[in-house]
N, C-alpha and C positions, 0 to 999 in steps of 0.2 A: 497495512499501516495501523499501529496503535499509538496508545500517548510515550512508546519510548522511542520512538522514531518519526512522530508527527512535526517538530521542533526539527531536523531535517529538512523537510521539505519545505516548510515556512522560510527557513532562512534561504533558500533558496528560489524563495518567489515563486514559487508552484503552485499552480490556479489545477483543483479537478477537474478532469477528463470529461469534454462537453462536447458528445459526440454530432448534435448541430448547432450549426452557426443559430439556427431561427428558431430553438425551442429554445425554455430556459431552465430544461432539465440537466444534471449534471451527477454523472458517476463519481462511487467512492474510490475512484482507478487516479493515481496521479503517473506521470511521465517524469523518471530519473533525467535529472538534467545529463546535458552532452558533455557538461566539465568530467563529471562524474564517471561517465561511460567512457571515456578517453582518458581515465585513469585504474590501471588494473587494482590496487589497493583500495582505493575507494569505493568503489565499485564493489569489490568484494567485502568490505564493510557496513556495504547500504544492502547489499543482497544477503549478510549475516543476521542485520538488524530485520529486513524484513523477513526473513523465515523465521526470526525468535517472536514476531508479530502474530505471525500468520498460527503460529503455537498455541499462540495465548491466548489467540482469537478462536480457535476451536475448542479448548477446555474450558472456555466461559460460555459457551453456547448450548443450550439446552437439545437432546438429543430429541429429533422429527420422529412422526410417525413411522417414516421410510427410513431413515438410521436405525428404526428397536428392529424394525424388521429382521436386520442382519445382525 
């Protein structure tokens, strides 16, 4: 998720991925609503926008130690 798909999931009331109830640590992971997932177009809309995310999230990313490697 970047800022052309974050507006998405806001409007949709999606809290990040908090994998315990008792800590109050919280993942950058959010969970596609079920409207969404029971619709094939939409679906494949929110899975478009997020692979054009996931793009632009790796060309902004400064390349590790272990990436020059390769």
């Amino acid at each position: 998720m970047d800022d052309s798909n974050k507006l998405d999931y806001k409007r949709a009331v999606i809290k990040p991925f908090q994998p315990f109830d008792h800590k109050p640590m919280v993942m950058p992971y959010y969970e596609v609503p079920v409207d969404i997932l029971e619709n094939r177009e939409k679906l494949a809309e929110w899975a478009k926008k997020a692979l054009f995310a996931s793009r632009n999230k790796s060309k902004r990313q400064k390349p590790t130690k272990a990436m020059e490697i390769y």
